[in-house]
C-alpha positions as CSV (number, residue, x, y, z in Angstrom):
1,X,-4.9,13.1,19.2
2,X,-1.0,13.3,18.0
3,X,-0.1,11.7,21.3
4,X,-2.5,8.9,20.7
5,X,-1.1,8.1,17.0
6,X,2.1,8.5,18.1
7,X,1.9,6.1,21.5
8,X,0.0,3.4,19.4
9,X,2.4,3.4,16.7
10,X,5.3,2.8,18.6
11,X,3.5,0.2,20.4
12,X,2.8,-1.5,17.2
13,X,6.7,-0.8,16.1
14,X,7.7,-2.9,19.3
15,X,5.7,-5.7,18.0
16,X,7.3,-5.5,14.3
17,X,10.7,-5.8,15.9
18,X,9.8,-9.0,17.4
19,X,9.6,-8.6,20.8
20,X,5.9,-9.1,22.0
21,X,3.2,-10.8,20.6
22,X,0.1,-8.5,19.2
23,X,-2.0,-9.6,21.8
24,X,0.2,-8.3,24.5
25,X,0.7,-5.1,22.5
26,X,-3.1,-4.7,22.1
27,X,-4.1,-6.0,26.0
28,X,-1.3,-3.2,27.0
29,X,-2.7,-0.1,25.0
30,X,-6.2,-1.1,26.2
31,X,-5.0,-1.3,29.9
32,X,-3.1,2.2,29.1
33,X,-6.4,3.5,27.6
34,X,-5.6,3.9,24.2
35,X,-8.3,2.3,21.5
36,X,-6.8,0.4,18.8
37,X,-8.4,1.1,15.5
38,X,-6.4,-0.9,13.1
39,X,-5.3,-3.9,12.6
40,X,-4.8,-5.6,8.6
41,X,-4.8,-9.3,8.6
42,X,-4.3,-11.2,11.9
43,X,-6.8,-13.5,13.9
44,X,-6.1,-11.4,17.1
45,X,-8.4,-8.7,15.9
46,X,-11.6,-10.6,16.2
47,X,-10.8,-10.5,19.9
48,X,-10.6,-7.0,20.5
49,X,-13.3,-5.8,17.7
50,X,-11.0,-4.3,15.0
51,X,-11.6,-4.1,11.7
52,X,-9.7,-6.6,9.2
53,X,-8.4,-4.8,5.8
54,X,-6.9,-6.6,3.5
55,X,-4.8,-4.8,1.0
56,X,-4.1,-6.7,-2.2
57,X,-4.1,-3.8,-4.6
58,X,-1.2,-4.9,-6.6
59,X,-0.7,-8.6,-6.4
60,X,-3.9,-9.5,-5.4
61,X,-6.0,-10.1,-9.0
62,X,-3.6,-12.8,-9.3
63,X,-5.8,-14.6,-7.4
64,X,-8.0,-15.4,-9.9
65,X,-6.3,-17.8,-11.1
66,X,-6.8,-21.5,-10.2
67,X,-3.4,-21.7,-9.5
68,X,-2.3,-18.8,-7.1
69,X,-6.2,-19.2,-5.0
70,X,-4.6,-20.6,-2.2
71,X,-3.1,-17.3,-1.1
72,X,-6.6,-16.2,-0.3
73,X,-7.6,-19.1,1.6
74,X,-9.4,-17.3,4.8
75,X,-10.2,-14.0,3.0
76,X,-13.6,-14.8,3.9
77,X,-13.0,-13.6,7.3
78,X,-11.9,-10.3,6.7
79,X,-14.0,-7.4,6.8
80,X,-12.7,-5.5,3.4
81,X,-10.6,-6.3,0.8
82,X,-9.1,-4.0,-1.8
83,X,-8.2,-5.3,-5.6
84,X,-7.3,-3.0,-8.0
85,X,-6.4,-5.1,-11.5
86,X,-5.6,-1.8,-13.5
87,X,-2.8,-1.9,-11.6
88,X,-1.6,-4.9,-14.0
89,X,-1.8,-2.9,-17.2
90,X,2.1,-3.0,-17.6
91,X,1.4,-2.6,-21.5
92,X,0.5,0.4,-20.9
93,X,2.8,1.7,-18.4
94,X,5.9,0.6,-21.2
95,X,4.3,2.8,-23.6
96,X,4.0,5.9,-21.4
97,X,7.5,5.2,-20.2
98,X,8.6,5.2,-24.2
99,X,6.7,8.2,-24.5
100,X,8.4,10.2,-21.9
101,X,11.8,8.8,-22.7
102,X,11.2,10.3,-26.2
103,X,10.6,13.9,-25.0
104,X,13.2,15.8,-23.8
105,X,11.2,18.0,-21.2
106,X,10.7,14.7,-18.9
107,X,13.1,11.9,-17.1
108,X,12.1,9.1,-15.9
109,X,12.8,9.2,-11.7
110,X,13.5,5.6,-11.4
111,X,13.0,2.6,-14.0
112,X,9.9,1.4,-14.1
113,X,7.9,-1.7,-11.7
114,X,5.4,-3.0,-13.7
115,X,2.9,-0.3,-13.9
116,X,4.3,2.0,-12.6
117,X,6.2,5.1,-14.0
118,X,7.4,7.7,-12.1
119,X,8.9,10.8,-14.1
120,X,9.1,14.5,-13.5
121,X,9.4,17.4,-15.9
122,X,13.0,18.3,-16.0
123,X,14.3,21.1,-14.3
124,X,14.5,24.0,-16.2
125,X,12.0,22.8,-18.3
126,X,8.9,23.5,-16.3
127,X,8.9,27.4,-18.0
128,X,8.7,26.0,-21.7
129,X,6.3,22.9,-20.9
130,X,3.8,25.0,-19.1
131,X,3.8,28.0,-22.0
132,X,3.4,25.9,-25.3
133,X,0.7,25.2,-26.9
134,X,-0.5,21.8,-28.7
């Protein structure tokens, strides 16, 4: 199974670079007996049977509105289609980044995109945040 992941994956890296289209990568791992599985957001896939995903967990609620719809023009022929609008609760995400940036037992990793906030308990403070009590 490794081998498989791994030979189909570089076959699909070939096609990132630029060289062949994803038609000839998919006719050549078919030929080669490999069975493509995947495939997110091409016309191609139709042709071979692969499921069409989608993924527009971050930008795509912006959709809803009248004026960024276009960018969805098609989605009707894709098989799923993931959304996830908490992901747009920035509010939020500031005030938990305040938060942590107020204690001194956490730094913030990187600054913050949007919603998201990644931190981590600093070191040598893992001992005292895990022991005291609230």
């Amino acid at each position: 199974m490794v081998d498989f992941i791994a030979d189909y994956y570089k076959n699909i890296e070939t096609y990132i670079s630029g060289s062949p289209s994803v038609r000839t990568v998919l006719e050549a791992d078919v030929a080669a007996g490999l069975v493509p599985l995947y495939l997110c957001a091409t016309d191609v896939a139709n042709d071979f049977g692969l499921w069409v995903h989608v993924d527009a967990a971050y930008g795509g609620s912006s959709c809803i509105c009248p004026e960024f719809r276009h960018h969805f023009n098609g989605i009707e022929r894709v098989d799923s289609l993931s959304l996830s609008p908490h992901k747009w609760l920035t509010h939020m995400a500031k005030m938990c980044e305040k938060l942590l940036k107020s204690d001194p037992r956490f730094e913030i990793v990187v600054p913050r995109q949007y919603a998201l906030v990644c931190f981590r308990v600093k070191p040598g403070n893992l001992d005292r945040w895990v022991t005291q009590s609230y």
